[in-house]
DOLOMI-617404 format. One record per residue (C-alpha): residue in three letters; x, y, z. Coordinates in steps of 0.1 Angstrom, whole numbers. Layout:
N
<node residu="ala" X="X" Y="Y" Z="Z"/>
...
END
This chain:
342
<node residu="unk" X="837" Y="919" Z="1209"/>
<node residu="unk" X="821" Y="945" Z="1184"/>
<node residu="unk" X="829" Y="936" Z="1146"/>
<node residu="unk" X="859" Y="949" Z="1136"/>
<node residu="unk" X="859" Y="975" Z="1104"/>
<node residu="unk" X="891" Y="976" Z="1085"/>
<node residu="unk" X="903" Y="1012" Z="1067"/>
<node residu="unk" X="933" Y="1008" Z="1041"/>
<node residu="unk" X="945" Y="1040" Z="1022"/>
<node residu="unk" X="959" Y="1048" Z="990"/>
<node residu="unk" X="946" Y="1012" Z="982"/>
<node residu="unk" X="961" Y="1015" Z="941"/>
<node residu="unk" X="975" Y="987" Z="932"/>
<node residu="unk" X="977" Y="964" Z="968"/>
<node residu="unk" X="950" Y="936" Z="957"/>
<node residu="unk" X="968" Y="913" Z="978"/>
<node residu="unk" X="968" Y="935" Z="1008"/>
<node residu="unk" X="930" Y="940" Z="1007"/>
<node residu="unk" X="925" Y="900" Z="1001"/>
<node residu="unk" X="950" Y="900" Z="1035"/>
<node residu="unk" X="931" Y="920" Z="1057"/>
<node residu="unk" X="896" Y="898" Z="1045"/>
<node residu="unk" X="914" Y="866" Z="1052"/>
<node residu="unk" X="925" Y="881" Z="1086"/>
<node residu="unk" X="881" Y="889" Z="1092"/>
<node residu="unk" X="874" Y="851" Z="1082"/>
<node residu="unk" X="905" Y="833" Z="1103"/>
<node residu="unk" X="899" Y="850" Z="1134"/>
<node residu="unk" X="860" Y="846" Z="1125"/>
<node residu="unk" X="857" Y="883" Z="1131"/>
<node residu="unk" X="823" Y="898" Z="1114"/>
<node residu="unk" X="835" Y="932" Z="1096"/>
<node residu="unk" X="846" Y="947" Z="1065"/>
<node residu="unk" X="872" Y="957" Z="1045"/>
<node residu="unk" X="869" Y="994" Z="1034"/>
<node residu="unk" X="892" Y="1012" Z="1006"/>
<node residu="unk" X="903" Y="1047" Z="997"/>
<node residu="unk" X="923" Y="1059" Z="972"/>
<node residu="unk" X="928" Y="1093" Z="947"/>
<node residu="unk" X="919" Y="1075" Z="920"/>
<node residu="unk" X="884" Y="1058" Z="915"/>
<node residu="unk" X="898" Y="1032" Z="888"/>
<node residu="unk" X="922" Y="1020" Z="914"/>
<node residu="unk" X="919" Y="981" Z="909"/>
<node residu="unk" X="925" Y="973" Z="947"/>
<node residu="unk" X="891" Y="992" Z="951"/>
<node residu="unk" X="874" Y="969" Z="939"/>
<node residu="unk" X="884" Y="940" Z="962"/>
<node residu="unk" X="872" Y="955" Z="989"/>
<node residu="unk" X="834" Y="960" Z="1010"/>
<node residu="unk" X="836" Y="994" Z="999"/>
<node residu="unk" X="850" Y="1017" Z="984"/>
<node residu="unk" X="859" Y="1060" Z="985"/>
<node residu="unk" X="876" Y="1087" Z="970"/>
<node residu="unk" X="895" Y="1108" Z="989"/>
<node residu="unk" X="918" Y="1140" Z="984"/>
<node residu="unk" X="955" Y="1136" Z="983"/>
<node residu="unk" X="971" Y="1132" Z="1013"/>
<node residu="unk" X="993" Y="1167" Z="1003"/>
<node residu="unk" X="956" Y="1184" Z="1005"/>
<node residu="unk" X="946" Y="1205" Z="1037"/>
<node residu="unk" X="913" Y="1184" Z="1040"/>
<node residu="unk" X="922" Y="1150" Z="1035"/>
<node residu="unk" X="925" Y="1141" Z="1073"/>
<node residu="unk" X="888" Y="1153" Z="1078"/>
<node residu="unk" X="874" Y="1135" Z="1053"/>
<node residu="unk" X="893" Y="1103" Z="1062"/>
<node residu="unk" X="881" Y="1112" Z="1095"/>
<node residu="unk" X="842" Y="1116" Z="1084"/>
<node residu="unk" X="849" Y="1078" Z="1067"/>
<node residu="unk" X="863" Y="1063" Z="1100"/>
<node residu="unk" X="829" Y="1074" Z="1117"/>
<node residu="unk" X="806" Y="1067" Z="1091"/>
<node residu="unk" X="821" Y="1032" Z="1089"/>
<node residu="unk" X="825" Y="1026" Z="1123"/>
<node residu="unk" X="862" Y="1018" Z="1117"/>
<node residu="unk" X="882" Y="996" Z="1136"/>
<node residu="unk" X="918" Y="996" Z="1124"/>
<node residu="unk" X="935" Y="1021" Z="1099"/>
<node residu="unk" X="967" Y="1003" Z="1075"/>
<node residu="unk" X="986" Y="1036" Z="1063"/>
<node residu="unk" X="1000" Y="1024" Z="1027"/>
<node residu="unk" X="1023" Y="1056" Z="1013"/>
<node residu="unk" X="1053" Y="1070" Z="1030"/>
<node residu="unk" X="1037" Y="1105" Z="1016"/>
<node residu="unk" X="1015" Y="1099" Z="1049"/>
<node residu="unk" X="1027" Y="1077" Z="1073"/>
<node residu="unk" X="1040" Y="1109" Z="1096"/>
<node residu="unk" X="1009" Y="1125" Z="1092"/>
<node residu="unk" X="991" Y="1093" Z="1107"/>
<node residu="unk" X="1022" Y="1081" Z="1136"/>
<node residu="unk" X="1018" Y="1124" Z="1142"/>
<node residu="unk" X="975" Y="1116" Z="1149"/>
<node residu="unk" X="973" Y="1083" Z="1164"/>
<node residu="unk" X="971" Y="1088" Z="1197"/>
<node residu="unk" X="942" Y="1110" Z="1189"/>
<node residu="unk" X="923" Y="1083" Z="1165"/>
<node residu="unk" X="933" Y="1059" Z="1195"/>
<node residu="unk" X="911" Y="1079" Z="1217"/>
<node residu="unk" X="882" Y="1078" Z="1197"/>
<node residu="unk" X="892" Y="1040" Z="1196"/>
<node residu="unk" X="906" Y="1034" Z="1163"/>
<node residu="unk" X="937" Y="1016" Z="1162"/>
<node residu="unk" X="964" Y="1031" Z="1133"/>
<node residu="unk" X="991" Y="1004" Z="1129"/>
<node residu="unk" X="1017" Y="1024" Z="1125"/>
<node residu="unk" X="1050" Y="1031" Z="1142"/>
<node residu="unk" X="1060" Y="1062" Z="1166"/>
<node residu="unk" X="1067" Y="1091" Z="1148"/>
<node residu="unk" X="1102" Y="1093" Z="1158"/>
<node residu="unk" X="1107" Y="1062" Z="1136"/>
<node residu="unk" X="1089" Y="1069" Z="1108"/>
<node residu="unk" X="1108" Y="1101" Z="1106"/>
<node residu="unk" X="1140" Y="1088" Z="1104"/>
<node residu="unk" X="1127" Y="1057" Z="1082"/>
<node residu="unk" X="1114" Y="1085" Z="1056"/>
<node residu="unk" X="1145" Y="1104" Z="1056"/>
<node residu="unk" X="1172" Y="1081" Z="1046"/>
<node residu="unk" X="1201" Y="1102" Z="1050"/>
<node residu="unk" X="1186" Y="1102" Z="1091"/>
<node residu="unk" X="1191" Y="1063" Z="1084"/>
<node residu="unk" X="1222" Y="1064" Z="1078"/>
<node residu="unk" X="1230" Y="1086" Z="1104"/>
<node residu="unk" X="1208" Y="1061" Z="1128"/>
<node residu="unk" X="1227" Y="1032" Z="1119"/>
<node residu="unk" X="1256" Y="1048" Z="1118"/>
<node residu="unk" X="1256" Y="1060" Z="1161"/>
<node residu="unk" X="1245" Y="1023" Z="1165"/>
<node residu="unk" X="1270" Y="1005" Z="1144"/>
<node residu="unk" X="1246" Y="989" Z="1123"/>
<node residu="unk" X="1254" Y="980" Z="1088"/>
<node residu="unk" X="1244" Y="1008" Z="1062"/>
<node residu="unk" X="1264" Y="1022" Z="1031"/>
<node residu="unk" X="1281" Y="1054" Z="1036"/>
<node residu="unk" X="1255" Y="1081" Z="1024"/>
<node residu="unk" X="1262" Y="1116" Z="1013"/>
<node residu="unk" X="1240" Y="1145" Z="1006"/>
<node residu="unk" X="1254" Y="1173" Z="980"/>
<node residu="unk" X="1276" Y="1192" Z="1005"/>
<node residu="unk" X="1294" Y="1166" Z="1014"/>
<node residu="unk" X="1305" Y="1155" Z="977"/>
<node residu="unk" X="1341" Y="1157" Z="966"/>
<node residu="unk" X="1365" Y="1146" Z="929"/>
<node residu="unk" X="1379" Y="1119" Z="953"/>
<node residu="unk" X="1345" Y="1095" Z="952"/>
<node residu="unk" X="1348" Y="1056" Z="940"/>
<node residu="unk" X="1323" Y="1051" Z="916"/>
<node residu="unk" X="1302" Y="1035" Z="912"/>
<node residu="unk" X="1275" Y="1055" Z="932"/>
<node residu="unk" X="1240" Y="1045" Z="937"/>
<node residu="unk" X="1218" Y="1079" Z="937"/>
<node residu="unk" X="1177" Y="1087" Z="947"/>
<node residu="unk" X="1160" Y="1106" Z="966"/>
<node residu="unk" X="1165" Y="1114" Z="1002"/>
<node residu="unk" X="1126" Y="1114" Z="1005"/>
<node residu="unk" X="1114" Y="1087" Z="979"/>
<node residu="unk" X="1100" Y="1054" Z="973"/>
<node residu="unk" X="1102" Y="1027" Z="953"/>
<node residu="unk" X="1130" Y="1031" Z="925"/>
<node residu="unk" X="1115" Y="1066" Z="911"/>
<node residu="unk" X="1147" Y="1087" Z="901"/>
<node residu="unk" X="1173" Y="1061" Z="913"/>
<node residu="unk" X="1202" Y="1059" Z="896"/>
<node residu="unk" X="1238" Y="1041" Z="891"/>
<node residu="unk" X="1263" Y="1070" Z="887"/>
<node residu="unk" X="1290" Y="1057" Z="869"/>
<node residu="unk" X="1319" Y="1089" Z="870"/>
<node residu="unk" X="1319" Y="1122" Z="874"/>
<node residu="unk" X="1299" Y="1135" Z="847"/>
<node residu="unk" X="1268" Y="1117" Z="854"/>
<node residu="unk" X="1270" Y="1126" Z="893"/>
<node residu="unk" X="1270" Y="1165" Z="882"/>
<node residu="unk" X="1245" Y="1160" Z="861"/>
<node residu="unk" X="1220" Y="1134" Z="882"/>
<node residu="unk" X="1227" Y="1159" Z="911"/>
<node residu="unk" X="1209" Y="1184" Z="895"/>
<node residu="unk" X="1182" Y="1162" Z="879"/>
<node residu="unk" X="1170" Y="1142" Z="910"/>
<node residu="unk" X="1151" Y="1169" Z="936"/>
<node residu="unk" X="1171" Y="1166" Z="972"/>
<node residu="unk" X="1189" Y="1134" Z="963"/>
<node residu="unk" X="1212" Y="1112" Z="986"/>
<node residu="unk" X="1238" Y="1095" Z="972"/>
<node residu="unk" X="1251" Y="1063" Z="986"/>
<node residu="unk" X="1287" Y="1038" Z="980"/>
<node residu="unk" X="1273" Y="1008" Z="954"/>
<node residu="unk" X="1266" Y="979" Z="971"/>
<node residu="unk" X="1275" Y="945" Z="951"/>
<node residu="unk" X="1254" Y="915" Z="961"/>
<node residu="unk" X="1220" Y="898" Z="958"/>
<node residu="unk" X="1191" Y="920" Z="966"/>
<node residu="unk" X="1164" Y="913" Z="999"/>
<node residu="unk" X="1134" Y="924" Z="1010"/>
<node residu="unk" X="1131" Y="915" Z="1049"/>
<node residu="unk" X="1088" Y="916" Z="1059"/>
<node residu="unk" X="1089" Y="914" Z="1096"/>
<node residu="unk" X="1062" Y="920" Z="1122"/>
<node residu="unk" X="1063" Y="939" Z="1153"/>
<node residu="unk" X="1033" Y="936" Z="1183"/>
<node residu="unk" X="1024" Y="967" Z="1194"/>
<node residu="unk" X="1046" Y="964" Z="1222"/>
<node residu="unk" X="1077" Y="965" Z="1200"/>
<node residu="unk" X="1089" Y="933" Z="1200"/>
<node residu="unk" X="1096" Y="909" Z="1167"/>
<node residu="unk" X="1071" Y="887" Z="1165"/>
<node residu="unk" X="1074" Y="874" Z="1123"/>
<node residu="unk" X="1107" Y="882" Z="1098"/>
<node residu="unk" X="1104" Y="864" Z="1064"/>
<node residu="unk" X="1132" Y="874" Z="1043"/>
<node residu="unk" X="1129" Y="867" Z="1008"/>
<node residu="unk" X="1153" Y="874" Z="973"/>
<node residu="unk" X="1142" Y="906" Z="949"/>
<node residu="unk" X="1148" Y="888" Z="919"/>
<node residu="unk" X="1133" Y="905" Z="894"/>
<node residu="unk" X="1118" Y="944" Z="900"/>
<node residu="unk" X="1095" Y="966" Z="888"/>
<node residu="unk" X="1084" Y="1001" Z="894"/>
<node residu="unk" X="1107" Y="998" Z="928"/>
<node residu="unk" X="1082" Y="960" Z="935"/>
<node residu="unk" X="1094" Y="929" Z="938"/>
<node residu="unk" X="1076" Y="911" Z="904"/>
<node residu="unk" X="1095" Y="877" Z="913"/>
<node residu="unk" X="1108" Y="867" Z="949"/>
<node residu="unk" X="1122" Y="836" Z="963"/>
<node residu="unk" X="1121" Y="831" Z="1004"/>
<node residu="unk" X="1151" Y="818" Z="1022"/>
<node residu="unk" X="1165" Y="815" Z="1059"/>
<node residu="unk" X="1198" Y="835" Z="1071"/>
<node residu="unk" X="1205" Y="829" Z="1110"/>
<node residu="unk" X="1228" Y="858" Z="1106"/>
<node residu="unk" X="1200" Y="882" Z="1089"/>
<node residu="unk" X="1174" Y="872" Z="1117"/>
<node residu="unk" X="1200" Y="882" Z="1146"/>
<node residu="unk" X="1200" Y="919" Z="1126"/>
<node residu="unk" X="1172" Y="924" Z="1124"/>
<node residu="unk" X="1163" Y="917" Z="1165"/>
<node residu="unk" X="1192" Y="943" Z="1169"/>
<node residu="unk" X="1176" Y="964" Z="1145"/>
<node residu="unk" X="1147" Y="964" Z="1162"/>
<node residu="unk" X="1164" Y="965" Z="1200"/>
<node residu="unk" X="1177" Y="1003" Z="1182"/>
<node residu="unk" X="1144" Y="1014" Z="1166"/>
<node residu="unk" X="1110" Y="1011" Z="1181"/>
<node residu="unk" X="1088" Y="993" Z="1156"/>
<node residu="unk" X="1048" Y="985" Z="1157"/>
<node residu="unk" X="1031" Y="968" Z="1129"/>
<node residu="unk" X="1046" Y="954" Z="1095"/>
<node residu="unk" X="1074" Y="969" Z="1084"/>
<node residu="unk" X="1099" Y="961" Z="1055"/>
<node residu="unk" X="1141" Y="962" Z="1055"/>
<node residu="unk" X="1162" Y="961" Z="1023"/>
<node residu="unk" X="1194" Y="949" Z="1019"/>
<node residu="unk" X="1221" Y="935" Z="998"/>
<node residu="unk" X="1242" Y="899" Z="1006"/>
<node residu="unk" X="1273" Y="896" Z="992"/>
<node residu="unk" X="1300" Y="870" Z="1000"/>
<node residu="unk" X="1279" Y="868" Z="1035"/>
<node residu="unk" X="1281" Y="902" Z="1044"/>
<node residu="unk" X="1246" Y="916" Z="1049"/>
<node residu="unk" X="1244" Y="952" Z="1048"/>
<node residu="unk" X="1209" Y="973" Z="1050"/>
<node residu="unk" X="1201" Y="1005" Z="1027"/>
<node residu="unk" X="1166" Y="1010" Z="1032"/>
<node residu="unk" X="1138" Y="1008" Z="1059"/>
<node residu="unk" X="1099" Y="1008" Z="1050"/>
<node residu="unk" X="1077" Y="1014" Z="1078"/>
<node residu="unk" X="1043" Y="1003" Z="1060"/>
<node residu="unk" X="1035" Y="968" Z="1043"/>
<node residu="unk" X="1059" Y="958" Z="1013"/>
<node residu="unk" X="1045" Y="961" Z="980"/>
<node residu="unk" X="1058" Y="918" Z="977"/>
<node residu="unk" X="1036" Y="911" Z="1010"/>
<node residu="unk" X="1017" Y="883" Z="990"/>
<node residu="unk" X="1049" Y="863" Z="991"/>
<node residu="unk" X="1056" Y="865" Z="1026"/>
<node residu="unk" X="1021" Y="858" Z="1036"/>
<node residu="unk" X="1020" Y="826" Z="1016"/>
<node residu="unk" X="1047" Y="817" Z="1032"/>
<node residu="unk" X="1042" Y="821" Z="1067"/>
<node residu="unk" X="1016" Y="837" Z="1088"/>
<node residu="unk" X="998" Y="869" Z="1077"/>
<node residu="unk" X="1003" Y="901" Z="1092"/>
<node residu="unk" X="972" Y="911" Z="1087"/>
<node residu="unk" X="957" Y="881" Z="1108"/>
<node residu="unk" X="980" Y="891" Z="1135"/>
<node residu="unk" X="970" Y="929" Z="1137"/>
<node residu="unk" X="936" Y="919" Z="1138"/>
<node residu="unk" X="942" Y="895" Z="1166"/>
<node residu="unk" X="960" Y="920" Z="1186"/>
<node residu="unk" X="932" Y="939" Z="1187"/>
<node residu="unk" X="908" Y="916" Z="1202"/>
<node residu="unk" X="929" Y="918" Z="1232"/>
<node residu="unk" X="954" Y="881" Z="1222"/>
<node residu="unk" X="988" Y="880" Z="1234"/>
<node residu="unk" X="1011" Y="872" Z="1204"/>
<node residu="unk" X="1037" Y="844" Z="1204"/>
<node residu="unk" X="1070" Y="843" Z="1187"/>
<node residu="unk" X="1065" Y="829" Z="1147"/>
<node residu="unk" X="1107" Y="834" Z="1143"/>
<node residu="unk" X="1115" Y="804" Z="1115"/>
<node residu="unk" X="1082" Y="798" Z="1111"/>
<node residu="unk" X="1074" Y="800" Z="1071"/>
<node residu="unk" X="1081" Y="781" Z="1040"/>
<node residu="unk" X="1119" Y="783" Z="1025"/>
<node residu="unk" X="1127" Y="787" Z="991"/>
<node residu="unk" X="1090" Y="795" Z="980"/>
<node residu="unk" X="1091" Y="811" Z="948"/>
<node residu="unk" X="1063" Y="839" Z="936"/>
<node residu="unk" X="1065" Y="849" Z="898"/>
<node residu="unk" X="1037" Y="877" Z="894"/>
<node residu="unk" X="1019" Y="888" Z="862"/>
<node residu="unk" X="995" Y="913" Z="855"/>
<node residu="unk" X="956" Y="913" Z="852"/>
<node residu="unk" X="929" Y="936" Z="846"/>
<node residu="unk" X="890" Y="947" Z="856"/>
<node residu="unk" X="868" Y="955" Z="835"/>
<node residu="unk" X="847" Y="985" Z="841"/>
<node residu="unk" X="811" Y="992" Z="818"/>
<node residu="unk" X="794" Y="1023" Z="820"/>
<node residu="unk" X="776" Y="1009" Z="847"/>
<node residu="unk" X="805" Y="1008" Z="866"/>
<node residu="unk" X="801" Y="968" Z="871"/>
<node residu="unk" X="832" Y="951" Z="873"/>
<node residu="unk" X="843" Y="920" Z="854"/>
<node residu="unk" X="870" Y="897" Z="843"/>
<node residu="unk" X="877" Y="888" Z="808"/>
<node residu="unk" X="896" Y="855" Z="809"/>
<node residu="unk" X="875" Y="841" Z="836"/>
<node residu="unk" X="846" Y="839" Z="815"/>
<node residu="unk" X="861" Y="823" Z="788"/>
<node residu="unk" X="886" Y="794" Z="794"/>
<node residu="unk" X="899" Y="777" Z="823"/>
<node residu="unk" X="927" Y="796" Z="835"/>
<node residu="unk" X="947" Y="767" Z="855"/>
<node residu="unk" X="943" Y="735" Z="837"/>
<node residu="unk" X="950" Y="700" Z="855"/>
<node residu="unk" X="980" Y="693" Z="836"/>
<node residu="unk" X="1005" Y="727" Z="831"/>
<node residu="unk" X="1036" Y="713" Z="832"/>
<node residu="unk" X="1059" Y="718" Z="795"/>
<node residu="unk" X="1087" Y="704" Z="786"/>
<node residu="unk" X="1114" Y="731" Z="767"/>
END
C-alpha cells in the first residue's frame, strides 16, 4: 500500500494528538507523515509534527481551498477534524474528499449536527429515552425553575461562558450575557469523560471512561480511568441511536450510580493522552482501517484506575525560528529516585 499522509487541523495545543497519529505510522510500520495546520504559527502542536501550515480560519470563505491545495500538495491520506467550529463543514465534504481518496474521519453530518447543537441533544435523547438533563432555551424559561441551573452555550465548547446560576437574578442577567445559551437542571455527581471508538462502519469498537478530576479551560488537567458495566451498556445504546465513525467523546455525571449524559463530542477529547495510555490508540486504529484491516472488539480492554496529572511546558522559538527546550538542556528531568515523603 502507498504511504499513508496524515492532515490534523486547528493543531493548537493537541501535542499528544500529533505524537498519536506518529505512533499510529510506526506501529502499523506505515511510511508517512504527520502534517499540521493551524491559525496561529506559534501553535506548539506545530511543531511536533513533519510539517507544518498556516491556514485561514475555518469562518473564512477560502479556507476549504487552501486546505484543499495542502491535501494535494501532500499527497494526504487521512484528514482528523479537531474544532466543532468545523466539523459540519468537513462530515458536509467528505464524500467529496473520499472521492479524490482522502479519508475525513468524521461522523455523518446528521450527527455532528445534533452533537453541535445541544439543545438537538437533548431533544435526541429525549425521543430515545436516553439519559440527558432537562434543557431549556430562553422561551421556555419560567419564575417556577429549581435552582441551581447550569448555563452555556447552545453552540460552544469547552467551559467558555458556562455558568452555575444560582436564583433568579443571576439567570436574568447570564441570559443576557451568554450569546444563544441553553440552560440545563444541575447535575450533582462525579464528572466523566467517555473516549470511545467507532469503525467506520458504526459499530463500538474501544470506550475508556475515565474521572474529570481536575479541569481547565473546559480540558481534563488530571484524569483517573475506571470500569462501569453499566456505563459501557449506554454507551452501545447510545451508539445503536446515533450513527458514530471515528473517536468521539461523551460527558457525563455519576451520582449515587445514576449515570446521566450532558454532552457529546464528535472529535478527539482534548484528555486523549490518558485514554491512549491506557488502552489502544485511536489513532493506530484509524490508520489500520485504512489499509483495508477488519477491526476487532477492544470492549474492557485498557488499564483501570490509571491516573494522568498534566503540567505545562514550553518551546522555545529564536529568530531563526529553531525550536528548543529549556530544561532539557540543563538537568535531568526524571531522576532514578522521585519518590518524597510529606
Amino acid at each position: 500500500m502507498q504511504d499513508i499522509n496524515v492532515l490534523i487541523t486547528a493543531a493548537s495545543r493537541r501535542v499528544a494528538l500529533v505524537r498519536n497519529f506518529r505512533l499510529a505510522l510506526q506501529a502499523t510500520g506505515t511510511n508517512g507523515n504527520v502534517i499540521t495546520v493551524d491559525n496561529d504559527t506559534n501553535s506548539p502542536a506545530l511543531f511536533f509534527s513533519h510539517k507544518h501550515y498556516r491556514v485561514p480560519l475555518v469562518k473564512e470563505p477560502n479556507y476549504l481551498q487552501i486546505i484543499g491545495h495542502i491535501v494535494e500538495k501532500e499527497d494526504i491520506g487521512i484528514i482528523i477534524p479537531t474544532i466543532d467550529q468545523e466539523l459540519l463543514l468537513w462530515a458536509k465534504h467528505k464524500e467529496e474528499f473520499a472521492k479524490k481518496g482522502v479519508y475525513v474521519s468524521i461522523s455523518p453530518p446528521e450527527t455532528v449536527f445534533i452533537c453541535n447543537d445541544k439543545r438537538e441533544t437533548f431533544l435526541h435523547f429525549k425521543k430515545n429515552r436516553l439519559p440527558f438533563p432537562k434543557t431549556y432555551i430562553p422561551s421556555e424559561l419560567s419564575y417556577k425553575m429549581s435552582y441551581p441551573l447550569f448555563m452555556k452555550p447552545r453552540m460552544g465548547r469547552g467551559s467558555v461562558n458556562s455558568y452555575v446560576v444560582k436564583n433568579k437574578k443571576e439567570l436574568d442577567f447570564f441570559v443576557e450575557y451568554v450569546n444563544d445559551p441553553v440552560i440545563q437542571d444541575y447535575l450533582q455527581g462525579k464528572e466523566f469523560t467517555v473516549d470511545a471508538y467507532f469503525s467506520r462502519d458504526g459499530e463500538l469498537i474501544s470506550m475508556i471512561p475515565r474521572y474529570r478530576l481536575v479541569i481547565r479551560s473546559g480540558v481534563s488537567d488530571r484524569g483517573r480511568t475506571f470500569k462501569n458495566s453499566i456505563l459501557t451498556e449506554w454507551i452501545r445504546k447510545i451508539g445503536r441511536k446515533m450513527r458514530f465513525e471515528g473517536a468521539i467523546n461523551i460527558q457525563g455525571k455519576i451520582h449515587k450510580r445514576k449515570i446521566i449524559f450532558f454532552e457529546i463530542n464528535p472529535r478527539f477529547s482534548g484528555g486523549i493522552q490518558l485514554s491512549t495510555a491506557a488502552g489502544p490508540n485511536f489513532a493506530e486504529l484509524i490508520v489500520r482501517e485504512l489499509k483495508g484491516e477488519k477491526l476487532e472488539s477492544l470492549i474492557g480492554k485498557y488499564k483501570d484506575h490509571l491516573t494522568m496529572t498534566s503540567y505545562e511546558d514550553s518551546l522555545f522559538l529564536d529568530s531563526r525560528r529553531n525550536v528548543s527546550f529549556f530544561y532539557s538542556r540543563h538537568i535531568d528531568i526524571l531522576p532514578s529516585k522521585n519518590k518524597t515523603k510529606l
